[in-house]
C-alpha positions in Angstrom: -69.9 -17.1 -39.2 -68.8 -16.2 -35.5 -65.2 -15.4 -34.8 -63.4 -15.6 -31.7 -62.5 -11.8 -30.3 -59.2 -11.2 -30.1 -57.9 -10.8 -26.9 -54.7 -8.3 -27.5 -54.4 -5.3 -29.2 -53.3 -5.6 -32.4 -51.0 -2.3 -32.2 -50.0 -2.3 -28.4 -50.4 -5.7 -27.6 -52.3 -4.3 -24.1 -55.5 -6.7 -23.2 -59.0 -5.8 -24.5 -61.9 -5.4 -23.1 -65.2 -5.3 -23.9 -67.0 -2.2 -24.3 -70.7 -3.3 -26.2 -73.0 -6.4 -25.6 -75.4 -7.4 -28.2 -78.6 -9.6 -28.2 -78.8 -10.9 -31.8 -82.5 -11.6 -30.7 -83.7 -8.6 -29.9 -81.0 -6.0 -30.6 -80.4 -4.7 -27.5 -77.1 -3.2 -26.9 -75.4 -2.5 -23.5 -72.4 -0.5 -23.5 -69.7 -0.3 -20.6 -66.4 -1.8 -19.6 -66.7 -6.0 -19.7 -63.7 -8.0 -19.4 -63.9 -11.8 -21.3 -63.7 -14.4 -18.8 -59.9 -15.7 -18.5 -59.6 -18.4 -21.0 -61.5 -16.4 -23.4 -57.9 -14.9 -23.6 -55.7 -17.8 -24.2 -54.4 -18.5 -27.3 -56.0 -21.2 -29.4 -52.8 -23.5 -28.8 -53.0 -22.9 -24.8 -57.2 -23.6 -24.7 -56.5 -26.6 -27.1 -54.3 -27.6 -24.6 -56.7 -27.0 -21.9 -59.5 -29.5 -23.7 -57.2 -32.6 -24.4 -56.1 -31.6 -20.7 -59.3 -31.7 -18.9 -61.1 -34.4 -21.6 -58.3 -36.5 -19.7 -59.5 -35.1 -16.7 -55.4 -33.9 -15.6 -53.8 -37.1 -16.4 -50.8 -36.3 -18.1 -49.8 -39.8 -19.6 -52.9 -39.5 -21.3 -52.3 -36.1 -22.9 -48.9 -37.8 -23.5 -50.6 -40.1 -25.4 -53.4 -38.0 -27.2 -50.9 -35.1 -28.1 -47.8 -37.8 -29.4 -45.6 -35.4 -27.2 -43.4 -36.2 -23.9 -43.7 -36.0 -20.4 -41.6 -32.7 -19.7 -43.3 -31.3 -22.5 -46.6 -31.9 -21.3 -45.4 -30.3 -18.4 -44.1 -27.3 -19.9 -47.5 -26.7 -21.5 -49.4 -26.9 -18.5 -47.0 -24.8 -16.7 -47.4 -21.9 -19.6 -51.1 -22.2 -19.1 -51.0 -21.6 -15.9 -48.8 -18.7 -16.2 -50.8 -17.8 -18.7 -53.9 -17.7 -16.3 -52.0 -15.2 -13.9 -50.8 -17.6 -11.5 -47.5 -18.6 -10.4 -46.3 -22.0 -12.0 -43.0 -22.4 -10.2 -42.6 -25.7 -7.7 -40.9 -28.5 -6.6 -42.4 -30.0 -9.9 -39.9 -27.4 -11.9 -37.1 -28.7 -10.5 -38.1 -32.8 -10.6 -39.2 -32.0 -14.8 -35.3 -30.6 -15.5 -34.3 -34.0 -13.7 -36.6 -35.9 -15.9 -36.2 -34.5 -19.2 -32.3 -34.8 -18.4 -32.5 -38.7 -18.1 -35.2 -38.5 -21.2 -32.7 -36.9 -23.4 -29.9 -39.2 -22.0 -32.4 -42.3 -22.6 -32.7 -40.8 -26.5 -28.9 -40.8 -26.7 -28.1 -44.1 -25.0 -30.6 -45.6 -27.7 -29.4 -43.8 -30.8 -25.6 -44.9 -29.9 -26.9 -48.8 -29.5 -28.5 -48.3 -32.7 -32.3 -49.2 -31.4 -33.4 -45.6 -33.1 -32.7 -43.7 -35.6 -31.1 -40.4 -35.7 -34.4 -39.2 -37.3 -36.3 -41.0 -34.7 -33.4 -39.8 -32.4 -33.8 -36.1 -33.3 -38.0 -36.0 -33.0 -37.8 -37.4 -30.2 -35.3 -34.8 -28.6 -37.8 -31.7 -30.3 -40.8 -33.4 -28.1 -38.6 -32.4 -25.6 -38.3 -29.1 -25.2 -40.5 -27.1 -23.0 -42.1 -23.9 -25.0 -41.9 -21.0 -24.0 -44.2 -18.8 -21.9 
């Protein structure tokens, strides 16, 4: 069985590298400093993520759909990931998702006080909400 290398130290929580190649063929080893390519780093939630993602090739209403979570959420995820990639995440989009997940959470309300949800339904539907943290 093959595990995936861990990509922080266990103690520091600094990034590792690789420091020894091996060919299970013929038992070469190379030795140096290697660094895993970037999404060998990401946590197995974030390159989950990144599958369902690009299996839907970047439409989020179908990750919606697939993952049974909302649109801000969605949103949220792929903005993590791409933080979590090195890059810088922050946009106009930023601003538009606080607007939307606003009017969803209002929408959830509005439909809990007319009684067309429950308070169950009500309060899943509110967690699907919130954005995770980066």
């Amino acid at each position: 069985m093959k595990y995936k290398a861990p990509g922080k130290c266990p103690v520091c929580g600094e990034r590792l590298s690789i420091t020894k190649l091996g060919c299970p063929k013929c038992s070469t080893l190379i030795e140096g400093d290697f660094q895993p390519c970037e999404f060998c780093r990401l946590p197995e939630e974030d390159l989950e993520f990144l599958k369902v993602f690009v299996k839907n090739r970047g439409s989020i209403k179908d990750v919606e759909r697939e993952l049974g979570i909302s649109y801000p959420t969605v949103r949220g995820r792929l903005d993590a990931l791409i933080r979590s990639l090195g890059y810088d995440a922050v946009g106009k989009e930023t601003q538009q998702d606080t607007r939307t997940e606003e009017a969803a959470r209002s929408e959830i309300i509005e439909k809990l006080s007319k009684g067309e949800i429950s308070a169950k339904e009500a309060a899943q539907k509110l967690k699907n909400l919130q954005i995770p943290e980066a």
